[in-house]
C-alpha positions as CSV (number, residue, x, y, z in Angstrom):
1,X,-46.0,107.4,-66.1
2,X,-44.5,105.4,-63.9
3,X,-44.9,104.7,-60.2
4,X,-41.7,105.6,-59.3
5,X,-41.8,108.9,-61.1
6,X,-45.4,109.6,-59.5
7,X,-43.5,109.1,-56.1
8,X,-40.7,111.7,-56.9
9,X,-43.8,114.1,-57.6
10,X,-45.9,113.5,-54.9
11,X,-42.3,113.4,-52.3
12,X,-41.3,117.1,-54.0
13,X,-44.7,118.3,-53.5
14,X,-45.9,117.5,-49.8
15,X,-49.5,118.1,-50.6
16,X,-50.4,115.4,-52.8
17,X,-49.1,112.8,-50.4
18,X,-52.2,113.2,-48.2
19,X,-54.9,114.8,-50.4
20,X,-54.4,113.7,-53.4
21,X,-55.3,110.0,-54.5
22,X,-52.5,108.5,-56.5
23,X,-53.2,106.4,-59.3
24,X,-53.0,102.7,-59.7
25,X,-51.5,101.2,-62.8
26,X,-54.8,100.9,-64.7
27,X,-55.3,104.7,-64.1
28,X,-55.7,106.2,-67.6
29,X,-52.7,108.8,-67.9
30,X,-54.0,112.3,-68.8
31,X,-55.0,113.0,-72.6
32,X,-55.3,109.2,-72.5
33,X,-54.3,106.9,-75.9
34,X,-51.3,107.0,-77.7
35,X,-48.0,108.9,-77.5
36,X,-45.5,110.2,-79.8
37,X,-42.4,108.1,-80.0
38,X,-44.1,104.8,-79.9
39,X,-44.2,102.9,-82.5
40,X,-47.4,102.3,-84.8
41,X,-48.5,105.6,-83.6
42,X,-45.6,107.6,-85.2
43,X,-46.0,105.6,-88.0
44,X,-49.5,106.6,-88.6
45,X,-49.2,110.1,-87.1
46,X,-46.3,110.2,-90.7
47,X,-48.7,109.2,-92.7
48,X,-51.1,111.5,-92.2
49,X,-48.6,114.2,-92.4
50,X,-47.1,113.4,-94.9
51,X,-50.4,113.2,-97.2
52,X,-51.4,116.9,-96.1
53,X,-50.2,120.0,-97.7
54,X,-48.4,122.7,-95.6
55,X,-51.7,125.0,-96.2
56,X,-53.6,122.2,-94.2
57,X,-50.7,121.3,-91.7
58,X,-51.2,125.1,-91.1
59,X,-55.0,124.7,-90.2
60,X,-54.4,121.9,-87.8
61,X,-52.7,124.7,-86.0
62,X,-55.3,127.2,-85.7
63,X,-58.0,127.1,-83.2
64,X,-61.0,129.0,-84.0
65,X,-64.7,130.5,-82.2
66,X,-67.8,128.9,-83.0
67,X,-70.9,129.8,-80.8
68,X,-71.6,127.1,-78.7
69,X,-75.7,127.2,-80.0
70,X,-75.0,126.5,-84.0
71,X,-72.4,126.1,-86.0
72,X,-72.0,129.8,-87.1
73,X,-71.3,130.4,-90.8
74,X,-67.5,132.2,-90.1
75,X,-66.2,128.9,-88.4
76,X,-67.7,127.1,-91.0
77,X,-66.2,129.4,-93.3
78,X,-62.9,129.1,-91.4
79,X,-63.0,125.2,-91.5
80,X,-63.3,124.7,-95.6
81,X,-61.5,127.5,-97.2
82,X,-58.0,127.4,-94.3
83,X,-58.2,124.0,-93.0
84,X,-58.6,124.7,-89.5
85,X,-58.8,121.6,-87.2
86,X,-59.5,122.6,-84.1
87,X,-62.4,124.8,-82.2
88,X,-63.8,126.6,-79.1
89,X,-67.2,126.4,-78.5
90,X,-68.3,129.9,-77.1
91,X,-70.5,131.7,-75.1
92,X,-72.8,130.1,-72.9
93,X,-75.4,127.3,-74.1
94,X,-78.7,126.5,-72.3
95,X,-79.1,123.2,-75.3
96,X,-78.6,120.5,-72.8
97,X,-76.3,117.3,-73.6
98,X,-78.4,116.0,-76.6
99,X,-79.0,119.3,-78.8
100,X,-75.5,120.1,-78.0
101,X,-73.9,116.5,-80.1
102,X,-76.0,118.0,-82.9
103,X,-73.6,121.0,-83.0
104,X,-70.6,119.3,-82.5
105,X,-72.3,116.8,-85.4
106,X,-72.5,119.7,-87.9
107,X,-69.3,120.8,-87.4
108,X,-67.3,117.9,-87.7
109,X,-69.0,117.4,-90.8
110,X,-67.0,120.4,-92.1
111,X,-63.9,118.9,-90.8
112,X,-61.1,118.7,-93.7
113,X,-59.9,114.7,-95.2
114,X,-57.7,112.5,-92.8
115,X,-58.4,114.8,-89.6
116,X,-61.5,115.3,-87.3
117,X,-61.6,118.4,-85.4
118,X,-60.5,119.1,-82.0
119,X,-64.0,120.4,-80.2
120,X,-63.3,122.4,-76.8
121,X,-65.0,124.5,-74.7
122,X,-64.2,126.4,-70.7
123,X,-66.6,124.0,-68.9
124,X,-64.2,125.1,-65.7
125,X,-67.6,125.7,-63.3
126,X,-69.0,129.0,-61.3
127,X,-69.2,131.9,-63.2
128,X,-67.1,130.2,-66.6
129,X,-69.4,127.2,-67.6
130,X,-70.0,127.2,-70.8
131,X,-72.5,124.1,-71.4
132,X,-75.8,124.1,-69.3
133,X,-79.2,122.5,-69.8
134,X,-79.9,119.2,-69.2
135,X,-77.3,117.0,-68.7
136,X,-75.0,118.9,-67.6
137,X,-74.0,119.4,-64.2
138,X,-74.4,122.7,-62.2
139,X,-70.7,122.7,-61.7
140,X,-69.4,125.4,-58.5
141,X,-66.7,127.8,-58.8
142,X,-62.9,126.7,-58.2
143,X,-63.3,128.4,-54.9
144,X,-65.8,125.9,-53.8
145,X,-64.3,122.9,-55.7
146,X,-60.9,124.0,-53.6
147,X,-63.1,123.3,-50.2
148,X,-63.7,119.5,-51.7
149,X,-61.1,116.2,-50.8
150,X,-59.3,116.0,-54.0
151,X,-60.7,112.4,-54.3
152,X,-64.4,114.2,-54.1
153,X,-63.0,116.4,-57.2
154,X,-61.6,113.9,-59.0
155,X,-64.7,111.8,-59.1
156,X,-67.3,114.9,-60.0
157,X,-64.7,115.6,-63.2
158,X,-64.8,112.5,-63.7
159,X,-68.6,112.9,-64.5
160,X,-68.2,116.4,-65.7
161,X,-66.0,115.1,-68.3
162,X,-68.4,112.5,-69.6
163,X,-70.7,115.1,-70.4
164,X,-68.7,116.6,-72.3
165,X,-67.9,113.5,-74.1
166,X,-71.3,112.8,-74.8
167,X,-72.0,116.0,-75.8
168,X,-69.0,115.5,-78.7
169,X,-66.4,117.6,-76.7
170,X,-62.9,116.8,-76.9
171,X,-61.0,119.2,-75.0
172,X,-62.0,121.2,-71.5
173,X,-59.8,124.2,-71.0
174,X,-59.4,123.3,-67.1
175,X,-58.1,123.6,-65.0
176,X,-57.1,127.1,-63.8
177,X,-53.7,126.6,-62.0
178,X,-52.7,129.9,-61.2
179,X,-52.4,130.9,-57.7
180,X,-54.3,134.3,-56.1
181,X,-52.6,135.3,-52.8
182,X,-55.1,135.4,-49.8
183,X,-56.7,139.0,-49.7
184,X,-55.3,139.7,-53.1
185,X,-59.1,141.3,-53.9
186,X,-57.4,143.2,-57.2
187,X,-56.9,140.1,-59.1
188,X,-59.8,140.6,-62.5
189,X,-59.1,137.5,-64.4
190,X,-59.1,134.8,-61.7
191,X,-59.6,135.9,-58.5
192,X,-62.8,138.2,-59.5
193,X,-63.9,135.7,-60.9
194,X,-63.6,133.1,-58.5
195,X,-61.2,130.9,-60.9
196,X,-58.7,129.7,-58.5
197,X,-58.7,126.8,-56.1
198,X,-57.3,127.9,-53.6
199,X,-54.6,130.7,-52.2
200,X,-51.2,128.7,-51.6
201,X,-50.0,126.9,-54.5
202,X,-50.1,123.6,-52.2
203,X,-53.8,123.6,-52.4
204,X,-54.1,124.9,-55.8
205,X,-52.0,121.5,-56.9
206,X,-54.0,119.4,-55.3
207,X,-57.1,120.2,-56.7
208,X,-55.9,121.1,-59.9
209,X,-54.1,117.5,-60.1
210,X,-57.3,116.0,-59.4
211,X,-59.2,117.5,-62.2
212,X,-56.9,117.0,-64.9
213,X,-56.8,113.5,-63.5
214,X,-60.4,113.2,-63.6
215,X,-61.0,114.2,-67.0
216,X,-58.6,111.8,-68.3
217,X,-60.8,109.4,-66.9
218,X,-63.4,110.9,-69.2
219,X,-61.5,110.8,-71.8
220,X,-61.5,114.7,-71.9
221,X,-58.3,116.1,-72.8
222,X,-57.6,118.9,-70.1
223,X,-55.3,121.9,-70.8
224,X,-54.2,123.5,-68.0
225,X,-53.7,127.2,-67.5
226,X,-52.7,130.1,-68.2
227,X,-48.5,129.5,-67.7
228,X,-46.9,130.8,-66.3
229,X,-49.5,132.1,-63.8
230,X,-52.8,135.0,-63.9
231,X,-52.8,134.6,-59.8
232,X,-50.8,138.1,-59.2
233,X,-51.6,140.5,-62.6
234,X,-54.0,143.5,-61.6
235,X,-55.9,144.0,-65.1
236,X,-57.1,141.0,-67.9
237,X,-55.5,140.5,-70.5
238,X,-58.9,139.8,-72.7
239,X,-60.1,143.7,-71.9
240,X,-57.0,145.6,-71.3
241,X,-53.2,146.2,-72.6
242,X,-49.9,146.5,-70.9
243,X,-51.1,143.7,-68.1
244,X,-47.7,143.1,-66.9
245,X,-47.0,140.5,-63.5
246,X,-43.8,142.0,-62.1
247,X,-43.7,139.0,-59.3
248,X,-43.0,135.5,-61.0
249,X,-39.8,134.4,-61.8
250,X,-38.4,131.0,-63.3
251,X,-38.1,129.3,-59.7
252,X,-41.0,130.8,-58.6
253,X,-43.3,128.9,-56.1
254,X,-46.2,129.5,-57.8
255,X,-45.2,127.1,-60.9
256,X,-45.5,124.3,-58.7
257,X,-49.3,123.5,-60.0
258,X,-48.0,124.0,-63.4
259,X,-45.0,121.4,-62.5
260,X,-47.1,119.0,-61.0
261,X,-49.7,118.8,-63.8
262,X,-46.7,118.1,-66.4
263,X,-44.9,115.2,-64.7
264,X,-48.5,113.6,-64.4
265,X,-49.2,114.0,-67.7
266,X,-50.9,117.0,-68.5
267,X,-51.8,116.5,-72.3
268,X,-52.5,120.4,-73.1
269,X,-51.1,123.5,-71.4
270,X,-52.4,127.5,-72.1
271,X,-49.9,130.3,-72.5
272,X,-50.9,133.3,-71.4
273,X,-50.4,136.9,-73.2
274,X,-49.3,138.5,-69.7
275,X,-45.7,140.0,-69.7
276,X,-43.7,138.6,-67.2
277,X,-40.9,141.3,-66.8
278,X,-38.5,138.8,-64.6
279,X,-38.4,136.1,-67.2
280,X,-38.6,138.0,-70.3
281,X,-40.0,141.8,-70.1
282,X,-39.6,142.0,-73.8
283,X,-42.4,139.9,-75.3
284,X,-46.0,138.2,-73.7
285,X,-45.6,135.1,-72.6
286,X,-47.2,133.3,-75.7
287,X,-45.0,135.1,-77.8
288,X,-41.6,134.5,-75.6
289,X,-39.0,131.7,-76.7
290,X,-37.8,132.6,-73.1
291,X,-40.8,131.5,-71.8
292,X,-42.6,129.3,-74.0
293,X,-39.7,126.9,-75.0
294,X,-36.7,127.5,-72.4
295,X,-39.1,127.1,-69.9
296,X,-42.2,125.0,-70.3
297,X,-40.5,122.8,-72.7
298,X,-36.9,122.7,-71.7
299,X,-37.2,123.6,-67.6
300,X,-40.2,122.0,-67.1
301,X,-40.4,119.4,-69.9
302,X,-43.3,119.4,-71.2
303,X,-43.5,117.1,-73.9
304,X,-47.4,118.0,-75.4
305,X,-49.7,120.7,-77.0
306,X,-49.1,124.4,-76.3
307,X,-52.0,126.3,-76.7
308,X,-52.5,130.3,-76.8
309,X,-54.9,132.2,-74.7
310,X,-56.9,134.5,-77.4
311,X,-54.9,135.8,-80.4
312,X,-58.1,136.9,-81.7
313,X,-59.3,140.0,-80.3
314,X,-57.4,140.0,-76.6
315,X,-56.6,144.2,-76.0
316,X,-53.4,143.0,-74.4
317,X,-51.8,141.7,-78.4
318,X,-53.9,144.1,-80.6
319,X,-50.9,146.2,-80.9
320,X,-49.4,143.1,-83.3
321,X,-50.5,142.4,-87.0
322,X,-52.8,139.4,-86.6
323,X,-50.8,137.2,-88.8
324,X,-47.9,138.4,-86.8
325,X,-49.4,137.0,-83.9
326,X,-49.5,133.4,-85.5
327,X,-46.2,133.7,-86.4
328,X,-44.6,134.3,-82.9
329,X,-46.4,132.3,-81.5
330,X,-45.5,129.6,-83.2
331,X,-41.8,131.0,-83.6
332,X,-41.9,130.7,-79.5
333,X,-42.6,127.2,-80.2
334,X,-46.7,126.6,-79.4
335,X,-48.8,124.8,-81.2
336,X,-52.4,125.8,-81.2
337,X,-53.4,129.3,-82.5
338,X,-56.3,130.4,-80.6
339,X,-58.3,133.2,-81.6
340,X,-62.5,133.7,-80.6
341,X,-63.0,135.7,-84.1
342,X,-63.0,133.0,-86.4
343,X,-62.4,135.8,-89.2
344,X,-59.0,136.1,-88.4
345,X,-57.8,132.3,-89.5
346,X,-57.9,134.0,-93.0
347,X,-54.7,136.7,-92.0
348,X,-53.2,133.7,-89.6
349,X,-53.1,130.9,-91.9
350,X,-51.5,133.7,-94.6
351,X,-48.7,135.0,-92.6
352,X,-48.0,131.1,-91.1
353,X,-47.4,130.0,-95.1
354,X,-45.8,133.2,-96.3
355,X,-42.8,132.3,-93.6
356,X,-42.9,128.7,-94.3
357,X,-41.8,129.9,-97.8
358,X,-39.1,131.9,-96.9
359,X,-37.3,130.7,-93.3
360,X,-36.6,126.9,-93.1
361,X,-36.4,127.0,-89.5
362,X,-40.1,128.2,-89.2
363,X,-41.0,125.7,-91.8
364,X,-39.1,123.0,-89.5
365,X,-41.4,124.3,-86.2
366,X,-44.7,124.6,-87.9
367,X,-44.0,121.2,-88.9
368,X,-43.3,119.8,-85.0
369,X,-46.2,121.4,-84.1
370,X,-48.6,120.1,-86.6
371,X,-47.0,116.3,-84.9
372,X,-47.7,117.3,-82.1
373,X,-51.5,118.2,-82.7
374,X,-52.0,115.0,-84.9
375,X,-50.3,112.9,-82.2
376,X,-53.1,114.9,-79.9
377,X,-55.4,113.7,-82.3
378,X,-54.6,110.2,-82.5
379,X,-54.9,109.8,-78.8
380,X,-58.3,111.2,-79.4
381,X,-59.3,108.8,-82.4
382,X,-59.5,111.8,-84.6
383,X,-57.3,110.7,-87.0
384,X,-57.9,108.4,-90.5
């Protein structure tokens, strides 16, 4: 990114001018390594395309639950007989940094030819921490991270993130950019919860910024979440149906964190499974051309990995066929499949290849998103 662009963001969006510290030109740029449209890293990103078949490009875009003690015999499972090449670590895990690599050791082992696995986890602090025991920091809430300078922040993710590294993390699926309204005490998935950073989107950018900028210091490639916002919804999408947010719209002030994070280079960025009945009351988000590519990719620009909140077992999409649930997604133009019941890759990957077979058009988007996740890759030194 360049420094005059990093001006234009940091003039639109008063906050950062004063809180936030701006990078120098030996800053690593969020997700880190190389990009697609560059040279020798197309090139290589082709070859290893080209050598799959379209039953492993489909893996490389499924994401899929492991517990975060052992490599548990489904993901395992999930990994050799669909190909899947990427997965979330679960549940919380007292092993400490060391005991934890040998996890993340096993299951890379399983990892299919010319691809390593993408390894993430919610390491976001407070009550959503995923890895503990020794090694690891005792990482606050957001609340209390919002009450840090932003330099302060960057500088602990910074550290954060090279636990996870060490630990054989790739991917942290911080930060929470979505905005709760002060005395907004109805809010179950973030503001319950303590998720957010702040209550004005201003402060929520700042901090926000600063992680993502932090990890990619780390190396940790951050996804930031859940677009196009949690901040005003009054159930959770994981435990009920029908959550609906009847407030954001496509100029909305409460995309700004979400804008900010993209023209700084955020590498990954969670759709959320909320309807969002001023922008598209017809589909959730994560299944919503609307949404996902008119307005994250086309609006806003973004240019890297769209991941899914839980496809899996999420109340708010059980009314959809599980392969079904691939399939729009993927039809809306994401990437990454995610779903914490690594049973389900088996329906997924089906469904993916059965409309591969039969639509071109599909067949073209699976394809652009299967780039996309090697290009992730590649950045990542994942790929051979």
């Amino acid at each position: 990114m360049t420094r005059r662009a990093l001006r234009s963001v940091i003039a639109a969006l008063a906050v950062l001018t004063t809180t936030a510290a701006a990078p120098s030109a030996a800053d690593p740029a969020p997700g880190g390594g190389a990009s697609a449209g560059h040279g020798p890293a197309v090139s290589w990103v082709d070859q290893v395309f080209d050598s799959l078949s379209d039953a492993q490009r489909v893996g490389q875009l499924l994401m899929v639950d492991c517990p975060s003690t052992g490599a548990g015999a489904a993901t395992l499972a999930a990994i050799r007989r669909y190909h899947v090449g990427s997965v979330i670590l679960d549940g919380d895990s007292f092993l400490g940094v060391g005991a934890q690599r040998a996890v993340t050791d096993a299951l890379r082992a399983a990892a299919p030819p010319r691809t390593q696995l993408l390894i993430a986890t919610d390491q976001e602090g407070g009550l959503v921490r995923r890895m503990r025991g020794a090694g690891f920091s005792a990482i606050p809430s957001a609340v209390v991270q919002g009450t840090w300078s932003p330099w302060w922040l960057q500088t602990q993710a910074t550290a954060w993130g090279r636990q996870l590294s060490a630990a054989g993390i790739d991917v942290d699926l911080a930060p929470v950019l979505d905005t709760v309204p002060a005395g907004d005490a109805g809010n179950p998935p973030i503001g319950q919860l303590d998720r957010e950073f702040g209550h004005t989107p201003a402060t929520v950018t700042a901090h926000g910024v600063a992680v993502l900028r932090g990890l990619a210091a780390a190396g940790i490639v951050a996804t930031v979440k859940h677009f196009p916002g949690l901040g005003r919804v009054t159930a959770n999408t994981d435990t009920s149906a029908g959550v609906t947010d009847r407030t954001t719209t496509v100029t909305d002030a409460y995309l700004a964190p979400f804008t900010a994070a993209i023209r700084v280079g955020a590498p990954f960025v969670m759709v959320s499974t909320a309807v969002y009945s001023r922008i598209d009351a017809t589909s959730p988000a994560a299944f919503s051309t609307r949404i996902v590519t008119g307005l994250l990719r086309t609006t806003l620009g973004f240019r890297g990995v769209v991941i899914s909140d839980d496809l899996g077992v999420a109340r708010q999409v059980a009314a959809y066929p599980v392969g079904d649930r691939a399939v729009r997604f993927i039809r809306a133009g994401g990437d990454i499949v995610l779903t914490v019941d690594a049973t389900r890759a088996a329906a997924m990957s089906t469904a993916l290849l059965a409309h591969m077979r039969t639509d071109p058009a599909f067949r073209a988007l699976v394809y652009a998103a299967t780039r996309r996740v090697l290009t992730a890759k590649l950045a990542r030194g994942l790929l051979f």
